[in-house]
C-alpha positions in Angstrom: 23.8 12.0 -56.8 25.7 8.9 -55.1 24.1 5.6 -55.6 22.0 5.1 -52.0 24.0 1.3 -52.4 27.5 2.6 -52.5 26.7 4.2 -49.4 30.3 4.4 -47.6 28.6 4.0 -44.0 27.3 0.7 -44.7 30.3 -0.8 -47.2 32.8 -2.7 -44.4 31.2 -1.3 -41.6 29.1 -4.6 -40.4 28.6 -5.4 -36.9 30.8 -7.7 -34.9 31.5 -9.2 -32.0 33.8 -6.5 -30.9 31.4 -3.7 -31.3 27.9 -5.3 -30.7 26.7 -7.3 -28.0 23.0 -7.7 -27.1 21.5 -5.1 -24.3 20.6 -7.1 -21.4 19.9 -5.6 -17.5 22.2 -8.8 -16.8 25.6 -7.1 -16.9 24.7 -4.9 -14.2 25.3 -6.9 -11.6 28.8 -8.3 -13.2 30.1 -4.4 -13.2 28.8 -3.5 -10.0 30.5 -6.8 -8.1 33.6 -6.0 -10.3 34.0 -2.2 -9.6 32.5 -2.0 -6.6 32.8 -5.9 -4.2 32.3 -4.6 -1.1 30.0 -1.9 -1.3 26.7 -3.1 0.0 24.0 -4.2 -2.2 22.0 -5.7 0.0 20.2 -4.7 3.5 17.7 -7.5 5.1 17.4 -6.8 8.7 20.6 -7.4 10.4 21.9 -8.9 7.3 24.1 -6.8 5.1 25.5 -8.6 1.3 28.1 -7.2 -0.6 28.1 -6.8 -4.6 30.4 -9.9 -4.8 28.9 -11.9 -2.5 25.5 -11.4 -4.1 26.8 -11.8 -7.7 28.5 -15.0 -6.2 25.0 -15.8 -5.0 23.5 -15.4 -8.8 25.8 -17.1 -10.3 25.9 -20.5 -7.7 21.9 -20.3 -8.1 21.9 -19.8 -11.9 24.4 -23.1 -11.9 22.1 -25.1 -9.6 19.5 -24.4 -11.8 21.1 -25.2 -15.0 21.8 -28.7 -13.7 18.9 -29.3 -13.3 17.9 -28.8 -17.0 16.7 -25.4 -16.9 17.6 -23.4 -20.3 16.4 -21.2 -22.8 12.8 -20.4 -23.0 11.9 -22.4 -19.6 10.0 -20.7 -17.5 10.7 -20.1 -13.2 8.0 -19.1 -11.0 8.5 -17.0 -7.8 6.4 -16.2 -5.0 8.2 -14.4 -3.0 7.7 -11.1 -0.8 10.5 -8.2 -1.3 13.6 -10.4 -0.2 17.3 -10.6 -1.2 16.3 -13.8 -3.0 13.7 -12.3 -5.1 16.5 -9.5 -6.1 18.7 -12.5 -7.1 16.6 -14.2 -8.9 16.0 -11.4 -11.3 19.8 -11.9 -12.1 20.0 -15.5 -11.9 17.5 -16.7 -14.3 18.2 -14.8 -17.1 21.4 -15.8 -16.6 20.6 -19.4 -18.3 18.1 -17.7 -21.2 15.1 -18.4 -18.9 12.0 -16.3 -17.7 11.2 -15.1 -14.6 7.7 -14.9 -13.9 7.1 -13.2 -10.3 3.5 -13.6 -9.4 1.4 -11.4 -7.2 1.6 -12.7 -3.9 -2.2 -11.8 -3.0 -3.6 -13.8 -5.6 -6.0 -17.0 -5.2 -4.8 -20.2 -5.5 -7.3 -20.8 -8.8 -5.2 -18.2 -10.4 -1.6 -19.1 -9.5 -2.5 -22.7 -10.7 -3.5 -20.9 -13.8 -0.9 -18.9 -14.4 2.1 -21.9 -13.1 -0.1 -24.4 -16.1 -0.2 -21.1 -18.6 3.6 -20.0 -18.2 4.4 -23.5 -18.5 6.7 -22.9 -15.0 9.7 -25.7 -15.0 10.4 -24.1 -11.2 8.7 -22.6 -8.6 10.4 -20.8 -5.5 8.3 -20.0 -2.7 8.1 -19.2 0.8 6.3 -20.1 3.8 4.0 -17.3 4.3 2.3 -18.2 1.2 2.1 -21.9 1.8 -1.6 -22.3 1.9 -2.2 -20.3 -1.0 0.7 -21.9 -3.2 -0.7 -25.2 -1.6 -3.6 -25.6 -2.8 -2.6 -24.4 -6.3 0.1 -26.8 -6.6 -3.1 -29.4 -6.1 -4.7 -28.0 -9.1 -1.9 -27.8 -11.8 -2.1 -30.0 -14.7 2.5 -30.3 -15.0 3.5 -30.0 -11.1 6.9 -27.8 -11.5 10.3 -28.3 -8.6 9.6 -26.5 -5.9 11.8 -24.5 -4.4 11.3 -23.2 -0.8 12.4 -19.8 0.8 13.3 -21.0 4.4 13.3 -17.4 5.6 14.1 -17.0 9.5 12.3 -13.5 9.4 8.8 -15.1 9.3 7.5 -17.5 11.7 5.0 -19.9 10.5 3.5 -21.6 7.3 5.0 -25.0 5.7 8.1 -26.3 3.6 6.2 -27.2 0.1 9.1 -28.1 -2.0 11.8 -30.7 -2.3 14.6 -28.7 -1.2 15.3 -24.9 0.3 16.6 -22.3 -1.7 20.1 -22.3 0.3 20.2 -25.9 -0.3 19.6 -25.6 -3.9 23.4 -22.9 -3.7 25.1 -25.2 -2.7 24.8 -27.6 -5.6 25.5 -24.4 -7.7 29.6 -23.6 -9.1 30.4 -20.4 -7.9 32.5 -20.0 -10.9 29.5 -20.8 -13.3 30.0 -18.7 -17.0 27.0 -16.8 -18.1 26.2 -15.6 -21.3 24.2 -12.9 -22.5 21.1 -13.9 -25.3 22.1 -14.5 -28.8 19.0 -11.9 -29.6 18.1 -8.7 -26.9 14.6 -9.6 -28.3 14.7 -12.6 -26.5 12.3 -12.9 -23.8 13.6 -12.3 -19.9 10.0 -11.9 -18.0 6.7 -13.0 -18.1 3.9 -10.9 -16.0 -0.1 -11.3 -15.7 -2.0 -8.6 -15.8 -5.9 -8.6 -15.4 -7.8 -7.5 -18.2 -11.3 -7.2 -19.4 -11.1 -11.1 -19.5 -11.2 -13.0 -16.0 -8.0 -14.8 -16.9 -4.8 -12.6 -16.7 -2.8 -12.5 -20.0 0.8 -13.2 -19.8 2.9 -9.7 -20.6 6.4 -11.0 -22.1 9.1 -8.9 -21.8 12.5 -8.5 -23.3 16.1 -8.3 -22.5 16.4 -4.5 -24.3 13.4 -3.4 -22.9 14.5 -4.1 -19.2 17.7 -2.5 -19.7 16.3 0.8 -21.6 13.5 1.1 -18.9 15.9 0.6 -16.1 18.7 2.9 -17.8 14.6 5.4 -18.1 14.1 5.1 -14.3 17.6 6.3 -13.7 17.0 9.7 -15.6 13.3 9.8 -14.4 14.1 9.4 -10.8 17.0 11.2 -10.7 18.7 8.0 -8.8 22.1 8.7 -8.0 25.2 6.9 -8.3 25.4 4.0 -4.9 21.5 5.2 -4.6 20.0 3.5 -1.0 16.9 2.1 -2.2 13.9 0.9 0.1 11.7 -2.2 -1.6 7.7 -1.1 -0.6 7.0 -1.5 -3.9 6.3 -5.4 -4.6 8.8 -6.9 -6.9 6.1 -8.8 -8.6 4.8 -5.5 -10.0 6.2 -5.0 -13.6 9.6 -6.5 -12.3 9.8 -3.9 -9.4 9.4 -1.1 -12.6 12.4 -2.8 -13.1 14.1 -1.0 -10.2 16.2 -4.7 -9.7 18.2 -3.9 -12.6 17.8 0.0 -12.0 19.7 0.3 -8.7 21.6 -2.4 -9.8 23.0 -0.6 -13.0 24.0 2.6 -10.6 25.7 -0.1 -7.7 23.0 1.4 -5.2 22.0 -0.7 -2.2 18.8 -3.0 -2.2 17.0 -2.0 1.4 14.1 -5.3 1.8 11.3 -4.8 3.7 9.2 -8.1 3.8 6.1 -6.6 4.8 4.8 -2.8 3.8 4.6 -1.3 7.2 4.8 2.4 8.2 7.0 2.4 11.1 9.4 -0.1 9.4 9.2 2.4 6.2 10.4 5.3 8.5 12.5 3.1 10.1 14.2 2.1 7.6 14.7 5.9 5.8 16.1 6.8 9.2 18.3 3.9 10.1 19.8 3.3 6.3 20.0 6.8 4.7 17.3 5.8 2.3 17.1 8.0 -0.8 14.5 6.5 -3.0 11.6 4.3 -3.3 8.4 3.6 -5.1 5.2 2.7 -4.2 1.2 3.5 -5.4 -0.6 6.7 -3.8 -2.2 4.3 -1.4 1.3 3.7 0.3 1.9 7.4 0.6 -1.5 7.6 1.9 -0.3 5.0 4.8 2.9 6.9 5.7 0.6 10.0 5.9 -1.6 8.8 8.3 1.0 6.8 10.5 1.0 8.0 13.8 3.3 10.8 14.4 5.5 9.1 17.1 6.6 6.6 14.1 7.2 9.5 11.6 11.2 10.6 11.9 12.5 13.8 11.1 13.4 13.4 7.5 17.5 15.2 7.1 18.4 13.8 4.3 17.0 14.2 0.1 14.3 11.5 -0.1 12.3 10.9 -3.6 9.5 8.6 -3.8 8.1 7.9 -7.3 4.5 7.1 -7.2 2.2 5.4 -10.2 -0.8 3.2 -10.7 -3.4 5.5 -10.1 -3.1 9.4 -10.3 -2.0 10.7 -6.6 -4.4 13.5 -5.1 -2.7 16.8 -5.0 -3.5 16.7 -0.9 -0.9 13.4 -0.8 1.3 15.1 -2.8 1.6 18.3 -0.2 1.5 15.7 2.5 4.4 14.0 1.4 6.4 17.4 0.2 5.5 18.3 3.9 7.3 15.1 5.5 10.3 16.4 3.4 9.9 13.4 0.7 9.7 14.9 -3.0 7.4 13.4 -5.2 7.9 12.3 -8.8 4.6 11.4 -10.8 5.2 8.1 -13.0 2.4 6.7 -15.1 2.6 3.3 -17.1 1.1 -0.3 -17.6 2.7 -3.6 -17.1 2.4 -3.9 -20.8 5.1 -1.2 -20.8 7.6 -2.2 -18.1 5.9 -0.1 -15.5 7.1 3.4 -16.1 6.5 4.8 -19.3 5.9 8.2 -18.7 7.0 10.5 -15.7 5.5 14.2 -14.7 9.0 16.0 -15.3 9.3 18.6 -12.5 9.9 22.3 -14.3 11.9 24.7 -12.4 9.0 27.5 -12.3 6.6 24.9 -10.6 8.4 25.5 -7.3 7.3 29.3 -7.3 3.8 28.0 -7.2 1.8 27.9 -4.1 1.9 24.4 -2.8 -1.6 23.5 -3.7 -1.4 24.6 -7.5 2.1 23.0 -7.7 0.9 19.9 -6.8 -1.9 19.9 -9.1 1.0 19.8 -12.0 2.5 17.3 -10.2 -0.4 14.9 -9.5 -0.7 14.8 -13.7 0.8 11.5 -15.4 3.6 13.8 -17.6 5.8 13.3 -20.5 7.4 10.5 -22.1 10.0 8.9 -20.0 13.1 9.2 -21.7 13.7 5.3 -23.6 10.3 5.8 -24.5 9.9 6.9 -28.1 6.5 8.6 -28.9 3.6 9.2 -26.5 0.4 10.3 -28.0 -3.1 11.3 -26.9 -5.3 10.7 -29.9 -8.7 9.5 -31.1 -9.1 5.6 -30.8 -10.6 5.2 -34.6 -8.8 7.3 -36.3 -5.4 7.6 -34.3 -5.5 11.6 -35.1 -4.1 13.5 -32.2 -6.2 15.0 -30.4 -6.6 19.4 -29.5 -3.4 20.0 -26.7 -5.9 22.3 -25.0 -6.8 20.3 -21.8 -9.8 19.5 -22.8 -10.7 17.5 -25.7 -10.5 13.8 -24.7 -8.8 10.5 -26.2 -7.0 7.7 -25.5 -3.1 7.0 -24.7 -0.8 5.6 -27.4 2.7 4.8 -27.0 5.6 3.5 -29.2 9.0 3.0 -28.7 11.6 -0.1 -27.3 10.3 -0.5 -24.0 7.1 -1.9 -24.7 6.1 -5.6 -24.3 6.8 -8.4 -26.9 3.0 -9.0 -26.6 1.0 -11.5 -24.8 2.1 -15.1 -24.2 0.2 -17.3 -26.4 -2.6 -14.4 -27.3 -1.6 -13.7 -30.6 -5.2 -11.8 -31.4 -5.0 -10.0 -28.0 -1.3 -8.7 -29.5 -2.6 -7.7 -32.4 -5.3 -5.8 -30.7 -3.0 -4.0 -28.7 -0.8 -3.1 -31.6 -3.3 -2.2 -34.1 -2.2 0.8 -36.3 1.8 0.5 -35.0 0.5 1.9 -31.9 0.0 0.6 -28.2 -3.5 1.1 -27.4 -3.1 1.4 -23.3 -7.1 1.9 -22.9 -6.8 5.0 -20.5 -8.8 8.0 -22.2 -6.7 11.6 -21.3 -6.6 15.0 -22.3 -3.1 16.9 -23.2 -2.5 20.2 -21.6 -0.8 22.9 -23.4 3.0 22.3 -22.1 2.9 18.8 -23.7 1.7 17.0 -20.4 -1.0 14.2 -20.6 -3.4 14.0 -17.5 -5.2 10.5 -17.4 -9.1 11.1 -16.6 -10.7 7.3 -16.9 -10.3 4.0 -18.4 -12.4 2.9 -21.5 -11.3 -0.7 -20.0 -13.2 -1.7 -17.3 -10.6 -2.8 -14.8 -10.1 -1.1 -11.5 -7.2 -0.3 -10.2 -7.0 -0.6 -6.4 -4.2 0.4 -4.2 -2.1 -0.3 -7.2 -3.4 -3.7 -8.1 -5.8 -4.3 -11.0 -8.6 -6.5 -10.4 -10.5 -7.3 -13.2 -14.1 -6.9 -13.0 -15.3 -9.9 -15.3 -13.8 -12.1 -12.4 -15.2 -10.4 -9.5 -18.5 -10.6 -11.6 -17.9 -14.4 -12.3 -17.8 -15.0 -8.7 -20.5 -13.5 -7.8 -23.1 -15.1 -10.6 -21.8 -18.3 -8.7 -23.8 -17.5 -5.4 -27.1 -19.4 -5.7 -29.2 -16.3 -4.5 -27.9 -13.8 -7.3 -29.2 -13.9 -10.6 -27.4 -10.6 -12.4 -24.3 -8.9 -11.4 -22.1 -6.2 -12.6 -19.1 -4.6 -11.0 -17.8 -0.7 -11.4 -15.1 1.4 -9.7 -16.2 3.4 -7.0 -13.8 6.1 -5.4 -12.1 5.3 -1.9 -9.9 7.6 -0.4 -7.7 5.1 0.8 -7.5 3.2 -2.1 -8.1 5.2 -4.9 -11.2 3.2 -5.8 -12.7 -0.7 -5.1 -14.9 -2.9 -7.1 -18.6 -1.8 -6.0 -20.7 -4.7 -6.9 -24.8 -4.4 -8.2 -27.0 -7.0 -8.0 -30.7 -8.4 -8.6 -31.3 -11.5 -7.0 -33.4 -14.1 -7.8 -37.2 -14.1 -7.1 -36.7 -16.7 -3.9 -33.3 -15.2 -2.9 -32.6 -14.1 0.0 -29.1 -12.6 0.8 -27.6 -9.7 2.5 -24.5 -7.4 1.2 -23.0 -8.6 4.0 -23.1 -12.3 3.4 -22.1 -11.6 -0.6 -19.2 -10.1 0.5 -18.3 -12.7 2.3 -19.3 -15.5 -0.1 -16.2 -13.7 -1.9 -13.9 -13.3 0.5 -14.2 -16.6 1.2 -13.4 -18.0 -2.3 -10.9 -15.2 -3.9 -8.3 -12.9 -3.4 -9.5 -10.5 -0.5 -8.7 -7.3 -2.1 -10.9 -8.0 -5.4 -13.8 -8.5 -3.7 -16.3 -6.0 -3.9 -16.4 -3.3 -0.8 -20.1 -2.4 -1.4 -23.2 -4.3 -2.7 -26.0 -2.4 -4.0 -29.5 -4.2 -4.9 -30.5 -3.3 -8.2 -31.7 -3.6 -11.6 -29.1 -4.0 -14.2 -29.6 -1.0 -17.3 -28.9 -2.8 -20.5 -28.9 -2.0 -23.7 -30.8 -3.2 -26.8 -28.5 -5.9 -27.3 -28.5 -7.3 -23.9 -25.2 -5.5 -22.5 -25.0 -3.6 -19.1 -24.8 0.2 -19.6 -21.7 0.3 -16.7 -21.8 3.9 -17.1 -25.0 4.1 -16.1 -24.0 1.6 -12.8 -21.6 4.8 -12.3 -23.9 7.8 -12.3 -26.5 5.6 -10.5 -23.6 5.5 -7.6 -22.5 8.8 -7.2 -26.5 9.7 -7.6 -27.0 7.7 -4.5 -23.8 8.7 -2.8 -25.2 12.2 -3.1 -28.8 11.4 -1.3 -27.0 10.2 1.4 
């Protein structure tokens, strides 16, 4: 047998800089503005950009910024709503080797400072609407980054923060400005926080391949089409977009922004710009289903909305099947790029009646296709578990589009990686036909209207109101929602407080959509060792729930 080192594929056969480059999402946007200039790319109201003016756009912003000492490894801030120049900026920065970190635009002010002093943010761009937010976190940063402001004429209101406007910052940018893709696809392109069991988010890093495997993923998941119209309800700051910027980008489909998530403007805009795709949680197609009929156009074209972050009902799926809008079931975790696995529709589903159709459906699915194993096995021993339906474990993936690990969390990687697996946390059965169906999460975070809220934080807040001396906070099922934090507490022995005024202590000093929705006064079950029995806190709700 021939010596394994004389093997004639490897002798003379080494990569080079005619047959290698690094996979970056950033060529995307070259191709499209080269094959395809004035095609639209993107909608804004009455504004319409072609592909070569909004690769000029990129490129003059990328320049502007490069002046002004941003490089490799630096990290640029956005909050932004779903606006061309949040598209461009998903372009632009990695253009120069830097990372974009797009952060939630509901969050707190303690949080953004946390995560600007955290990401180490060199530049933020903002906008007006979240002035007093962004404000008062600018006040709390320990290293105060250039701030950038969106100026946009669409919103009326808020304050100028920064030292100069976005289209001011263009035109100190060279329009001819050469770009370079990374000397290593493992280099970083995006940092994302994402709550965990911790009150401080952890910093998800991702990399160049990754993006440009999950976006090439989406394409094949979705089904998006060549010159796709694509409507923005999901938030850009979520996982990227699921990395739908460099998605539609890839197939030269046109960007459709909506600023703010509203049903008429949804329909609106389906109607008005032959939308065929967008994304958005079950709590968005819950919205459209309940929008007044007057606002709901008759749907005459193919329409696909992918939903994730929480399983859909099988009743919104119908719903939206009945509005003539299919449905494709993705499942995922910002540690994965969003998408990771998609419900693949099988041909014999459609002889189904609706209802039992939809049931397959409204399970998470299969691997997507860039992701390379997907597992549902014990959490000890990693041993996969019965496919039967039944017998219960937790979700493991592997493959290229999962995250680099968390910034400056080494342990917390580890963790996370432990055994060569991803350990996502969510505990799932796996059917027969090779479909995984998520039924709860051995992490305590809840996941509301798409947006995790960690319940350590909401906790935190609450042991800060002088009245409550124990608190714990557990999902509890909303049918708008999904589910919200439900908060129990005992109060001291001199306190004196309504569930009213607790919920407004929180509103009043975080995010309004982590704070809890129901306050129940009660004493905590622990066990030996002092911990809360949250399970317990569960059954004690839906016990109550049902003697009302």
């Amino acid at each position: 047998m021939e010596n394994k080192n004389n093997n004639p594929y490897e002798m003379g056969l080494e990569q080079n800089s005619a047959n290698f480059s690094a996979l970056s999402p950033i060529g995307f946007i070259e191709r499209a503005a080269s094959v395809y200039p004035d095609r639209a790319a993107v909608v804004y109201g009455d504004l319409t950009r072609s592909w070569a003016e909004t690769y000029q756009r990129c490129l003059r912003l990328a320049s502007a910024l490069s002046q002004r000492g941003v490089g490799v490894g630096d990290t640029v801030a956005a909050v932004l709503p779903n606006i061309p120049e949040m598209l461009e900026l998903h372009f632009a920065v990695p253009m120069l080797g830097a990372v974009l970190n797009a952060q939630n635009t509901r969050l707190d002010a303690e949080t953004v400072s946390f995560m600007l002093d955290h990401g180490e943010a060199r530049v933020l761009i903002t906008d007006r609407e979240f002035s007093t937010t962004v404000g008062s976190a600018l006040k709390r940063v320990q290293q105060k980054p250039l701030v950038i402001d969106v100026d946009d004429p669409q919103f009326e209101g808020g304050d100028l923060l920064g030292e100069l406007t976005y289209e001011q910052l263009l035109t100190e940018g060279d329009s001819e400005f050469i770009w370079q893709l990374p000397d290593n696809e493992w280099q970083a392109i995006a940092l994302n926080y994402t709550s965990g069991t911790t009150g401080n988010p952890k910093g998800v890093v991702y990399h160049h391949r990754g993006a440009y495997l999950n976006a090439m993923s989406n394409i094949l998941g979705q089904n998006l089409p060549p010159h796709a119209v694509y409507l923005w309800t999901l938030p850009m700051f979520h996982c990227n977009g699921w990395c739908y910027p460099w998605a539609v980008t890839a197939v030269a489909g046109t960007h459709v922004c909506l600023r703010h998530l509203l049903p008429e403007k949804v329909f609106q805009s389906i109607d008005r710009y032959g939308v065929t795709h967008f994304c958005g949680a079950p709590v968005v197609l819950n919205m459209l289903l309940n929008a007044p009929d007057e606002v709901k156009p008759q749907i005459n074209h193919p329409v696909t909305v992918t939903t994730g972050g929480a399983a859909p009902p099988a009743s919104i799926i119908e719903g939206m099947e009945q509005l003539g809008i299919q449905v494709v079931h993705a499942y995922g975790l910002t540690e994965t790029y969003g998408p990771s696995v998609f419900c693949s529709f099988q041909d014999e589903w459609s002889l189904l009646p609706l209802p039992e159709k939809a049931a397959k459906m409204a399970r998470q699915g299969v691997r997507a296709p860039a992701m390379e194993r997907l597992m549902v096995a014990d959490p000890t021993t990693l041993k996969p578990v019965a496919m039967d339906g039944l017998a219960m474990g937790e979700v493991f993936m592997r493959g290229n589009t999962l995250m680099k690990g968390y910034l400056k969390n080494p342990s917390a990687s580890a963790d996370a990686f432990e055994g060569g697996w991803f350990h996502t946390g969510d505990l799932a059965v796996w059917h027969p036909d090779g479909y995984i169906e998520v039924k709860d999460r051995s992490k305590d975070v809840i996941i509301s209207g798409g947006e995790n809220i960690s319940t350590i934080e909401v906790e935190d807040m609450l042991f800060r109101h002088p009245a409550i001396m124990e608190a714990a906070v557990v999902a509890q099922a909303d049918d708008h929602w999904g589910e919200v934090p439900c908060a129990i507490v005992t109060l001291k022995p001199e306190g004196e407080v309504s569930a009213a005024d607790i919920i407004s202590f929180c509103r009043d000093n975080m995010a309004h959509f982590k704070c809890p929705k129901r306050v129940v006064f009660a004493d905590l079950p622990k066990t030996s060792t002092g911990k809360v029995q949250k399970y317990a806190l569960r059954n004690m709700l839906q016990q109550l729930d049902l003697d009302d």
